[in-house]
N, C-alpha and C positions, 0 to 999 in steps of 0.2 A: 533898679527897675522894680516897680510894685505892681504886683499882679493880683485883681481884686478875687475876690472869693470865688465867687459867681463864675470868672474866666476857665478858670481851671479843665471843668470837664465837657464848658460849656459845647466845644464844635460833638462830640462823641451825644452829649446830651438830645442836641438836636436832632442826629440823625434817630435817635428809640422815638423822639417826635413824629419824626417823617413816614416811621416804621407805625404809629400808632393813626396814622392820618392815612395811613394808604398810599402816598406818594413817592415817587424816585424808586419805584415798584423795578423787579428785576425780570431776569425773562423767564418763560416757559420753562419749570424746573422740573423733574421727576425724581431726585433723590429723598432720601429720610428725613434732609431738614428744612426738604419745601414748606412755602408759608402759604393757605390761602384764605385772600379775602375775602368777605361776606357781607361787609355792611355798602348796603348800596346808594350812602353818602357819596363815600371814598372814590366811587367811580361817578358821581354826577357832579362834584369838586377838582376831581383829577382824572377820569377817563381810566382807574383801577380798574382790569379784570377781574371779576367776579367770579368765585368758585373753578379758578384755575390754576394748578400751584407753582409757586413762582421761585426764582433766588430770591433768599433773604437780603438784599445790597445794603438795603438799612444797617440791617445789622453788622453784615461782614465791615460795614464803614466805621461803624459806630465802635466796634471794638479794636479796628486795628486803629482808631483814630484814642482808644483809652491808652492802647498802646505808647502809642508817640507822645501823648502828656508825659506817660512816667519819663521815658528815654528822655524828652528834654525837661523834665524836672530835676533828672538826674543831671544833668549836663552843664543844670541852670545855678547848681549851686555848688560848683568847680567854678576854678578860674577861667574863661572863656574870651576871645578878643571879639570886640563891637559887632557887631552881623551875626556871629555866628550861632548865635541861637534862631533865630531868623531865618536863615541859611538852611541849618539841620531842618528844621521845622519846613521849609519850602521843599527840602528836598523829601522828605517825607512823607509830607501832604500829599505830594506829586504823584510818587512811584505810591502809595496809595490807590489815587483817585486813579491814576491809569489802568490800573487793574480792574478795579472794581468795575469800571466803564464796561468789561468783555461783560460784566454779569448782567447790568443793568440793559431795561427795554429804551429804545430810542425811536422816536416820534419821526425826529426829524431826517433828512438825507445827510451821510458823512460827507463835509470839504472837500474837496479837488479828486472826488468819486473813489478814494482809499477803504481800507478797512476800519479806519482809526475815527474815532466822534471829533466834535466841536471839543469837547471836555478833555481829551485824551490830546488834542492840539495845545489847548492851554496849560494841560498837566506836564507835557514835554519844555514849552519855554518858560514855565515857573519850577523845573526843575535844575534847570542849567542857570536859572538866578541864582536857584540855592547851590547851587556847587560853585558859582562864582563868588558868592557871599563865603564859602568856608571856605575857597581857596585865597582869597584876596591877603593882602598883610596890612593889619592895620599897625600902628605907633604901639600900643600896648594893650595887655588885657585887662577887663574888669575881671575886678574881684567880688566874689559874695560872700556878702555880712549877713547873717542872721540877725542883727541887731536893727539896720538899715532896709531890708528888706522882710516883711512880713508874712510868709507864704501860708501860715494855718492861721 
């Protein structure tokens, strides 16, 4: 599997984006590492509260998602069978984004009038792929070449 340059940090990358743009803004924060917005773009582009301090979600994303690169960088260049980087990485992403979901603001009304967002429903059944992707038994494992695979 070749994984191009650019890929790597891309998902974590995006959210310092999202963080620089004002959007996927978190909620009503009062601790030490509230963030708050100021440029009154960010709120006529995306409906950003202006000058009230928020979770960072951006951020808490952005790093626990630098995280999961190393952990399956790490994993990715062990012997592994078909899915299961895939798998890890879904299950990941998932218990991730669930979390984060308590931090972030939400526009919309939760499904079937629960606690839980639209995101926190999807992060549930892409997490039980990924546990089914690493449980599964496939025929055998790849193996990683450094030769065949070029990851710097």
């Amino acid at each position: 599997m070749f994984w191009p340059r650019g890929w790597r940090w891309g998902h974590a990358i995006g959210r310092l984006g999202c963080f620089a743009a004002g959007c996927c803004w978190g909620q009503e924060c009062h601790r030490l590492w509230a963030v708050t917005f100021t440029n009154p773009v960010a709120n006529q582009l995306f409906g950003t509260p202006l000058n009230v301090p928020l979770h960072p979600a951006q951020l808490y994303e952005a790093g626990a998602e630098a995280l999961t690169f190393v952990v399956l960088l790490s994993r990715f260049r062990q012997p592994h069978r078909a899915g299961a980087i895939l798998g890890l990485y879904l299950l990941l992403y998932s218990s991730v984004r669930f979390v984060v979901e308590f931090f972030r603001y939400h526009d919309q009304a939760n499904p079937f009038g629960g606690p839980l967002s639209s995101a926190q429903w999807i992060a549930l059944a892409t997490l039980l792929l990924g546990a089914w992707l690493l449980a599964r038994k496939s025929a055998k494992p790849n193996h990683y070449s450094a030769s065949k695979t070029p990851l710097s």
